[in-house]
C-alpha positions, 0 to 999 in steps of 0.5 A: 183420536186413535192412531191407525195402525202402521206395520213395518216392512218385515212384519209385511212380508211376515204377513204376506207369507200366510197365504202361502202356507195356508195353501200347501194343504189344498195342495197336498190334497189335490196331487195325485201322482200316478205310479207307472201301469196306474191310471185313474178313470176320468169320469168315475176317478177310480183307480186302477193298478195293472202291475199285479199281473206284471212278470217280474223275472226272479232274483238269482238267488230265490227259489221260485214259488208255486205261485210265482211264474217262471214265464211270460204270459202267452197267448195261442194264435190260433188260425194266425199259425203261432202263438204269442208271448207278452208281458204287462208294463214290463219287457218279456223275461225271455232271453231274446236273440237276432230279433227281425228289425231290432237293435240289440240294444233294444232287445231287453224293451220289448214286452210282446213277440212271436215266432215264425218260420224260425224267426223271431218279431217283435210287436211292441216295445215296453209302455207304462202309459194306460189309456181310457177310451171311454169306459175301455181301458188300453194298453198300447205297445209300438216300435216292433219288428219292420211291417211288410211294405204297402207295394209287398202287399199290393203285389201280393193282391195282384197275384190273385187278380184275374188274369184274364184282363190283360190290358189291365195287367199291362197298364199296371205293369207300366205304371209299376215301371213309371213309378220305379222311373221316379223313383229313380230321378229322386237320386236315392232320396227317401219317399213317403212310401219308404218310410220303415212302418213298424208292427205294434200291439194294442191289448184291451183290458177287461174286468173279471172278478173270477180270477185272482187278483195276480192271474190274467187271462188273454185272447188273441183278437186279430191282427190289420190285414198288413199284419202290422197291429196286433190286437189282444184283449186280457181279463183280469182282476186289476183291471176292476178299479177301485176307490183305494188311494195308490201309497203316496210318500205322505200319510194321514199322520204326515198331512196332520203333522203338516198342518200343526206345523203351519198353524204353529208358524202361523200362531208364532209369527203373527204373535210376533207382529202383534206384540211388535207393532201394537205391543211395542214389546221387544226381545223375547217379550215378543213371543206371544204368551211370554209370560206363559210359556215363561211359567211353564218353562221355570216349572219345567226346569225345577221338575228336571232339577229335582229328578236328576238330584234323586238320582244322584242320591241313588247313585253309589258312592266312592268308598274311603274316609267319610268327609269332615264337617266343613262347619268351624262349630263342628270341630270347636265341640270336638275340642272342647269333649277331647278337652273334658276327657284329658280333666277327668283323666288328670282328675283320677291320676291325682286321686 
């Protein structure tokens, strides 16, 4: 009857790592990181990169390009009475200044402003974050400029009321009043209505195939009747999507590379827990294939033995005496020639 066989505690956890590495393929596959102003669409996962149409300010030692811009996208206003200036995914390149309600700490975030009346605003700070809405893709900046308070513009509405109601003027009156009576008993305490609303930017993002790829075109929508939105809409090539891959720190070559490396730790280490339990081999003999890769390393060593004692032959020597025979045969044959030369010497002085 055979005995079952018995793993060792080491060769379990050996063997409890192969799931793991089986493992890291599927899950270099599955991650997909996202770069900032990249998104992929959720039902189609097509990819879409805005940072092409994005305005990056020039180094100070480059000379600007015909196709390089020296500003920031605009956008004309129109009936609003002034013009607009954003950027996409990065803050305007503009050099700002004493922007209505924003820290100058902030004055390098912001991605959109206007001007009016010799002041400037602020509509949005910088974001990287695209939005799908469907099938509309977005992008939303916030943080800008104070907006007008709700009472301002109720006030302004009651200007145009009809005057002709005077009860009604004089009820609201009174209600103002009461309501600047509470305010009071709150001892300075900060309401719901005092809350600072700032004004913000929402651009849509079109597709149009007609533009190059680092052109946009942009359209100013309107704005909420508080002046507190801001809605533009940009066509653009980027904003067509497309099946390419955003560049990942790994390659095709590096996911192969990966799973040779695995397959290789898998081929090792269960080679070593067989020849180890059912092998009861031990030492280097442990090695799956022992005997071969034995072979082919005792091959390989005689290829290097012989390649570097033909390029010692070829390499020059030092110049002086050549060397003697090391052998005693060799110099016992000169001895004897120098001995027959001295005889035949004597032998012709006798003569």
């Amino acid at each position: 009857m055979k005995r079952p066989l018995s793993f060792k505690p080491a060769t379990m956890r050996i063997l409890s790592l192969l799931p793991v590495l089986f493992s890291l393929p599927s899950f270099a596959a599955d991650s997909k990181p996202l770069l900032p102003c990249t998104i992929y669409q959720p039902t189609t996962n097509a990819y879409y990169d805005i940072s092409p149409i994005a305005v990056q300010p020039l180094v100070d030692h480059k000379k600007a390009h015909k196709d390089d811009r020296t500003e920031s996208w605009h956008a004309r206003g129109y009936d609003f009475g002034t013009n607009f200036t954003l950027n996409f995914c990065a803050p305007v390149i503009e050099t700002l200044e004493d922007v209505v309600g924003i820290e100058e700490k902030l004055l390098k975030n912001i991605s959109a402003f206007y001007e009016w009346k010799g002041k400037k605003y602020s509509i949005g700070q910088t974001s990287t974050e695209l939005v799908f809405r469907g099938r509309e893709l977005s992008l939303n900046y916030t943080n800008g400029s104070p907006c007008d308070s709700p009472t301002t513009h109720e006030r302004r509405k009651l200007k145009h009321s009809d005057d002709d109601d005077d009860d009604d003027d004089d009820d609201k009156k009174k209600g103002d009043e009461d309501e600047d009576d509470k305010k009071k008993s709150h001892k300075g305490k900060p309401s719901d209505d005092d809350e600072v609303r700032r004004k913000s930017t929402l651009i849509s993002l079109a597709c149009d195939q007609n533009l190059p790829l680092g052109k946009a075109h942009i359209s100013f929508i309107g704005s909420s009747p508080d002046q507190c939105t801001y809605f533009f809409r940009a066509k653009t090539m980027a904003a067509c999507g497309g099946v390419k891959e955003p560049p990942t720190g790994l390659g095709a070559g590096g996911v192969f590379f990966v799973i040779f490396l695995i397959f290789l730790a898998v081929y090792i280490l269960g080679g070593i827990a067989y020849q180890r339990t059912v092998q009861h081999q031990r030492g280097w003999r442990q090695l799956p294939n022992y005997d071969v890769w034995a072979s082919i390393f005792s091959v390989v060593r005689e290829i290097i033995i012989i390649l570097t004692s033909s390029c010692s032959r070829l390499m020059p020597r030092r110049q002086g005496y050549n060397q003697l025979p090391a052998s005693g045969r060799g110099r016992g044959s000169r001895a004897d020639d120098e001995n027959r030369l001295i005889d035949q010497l004597d032998e012709e002085w006798d003569d």
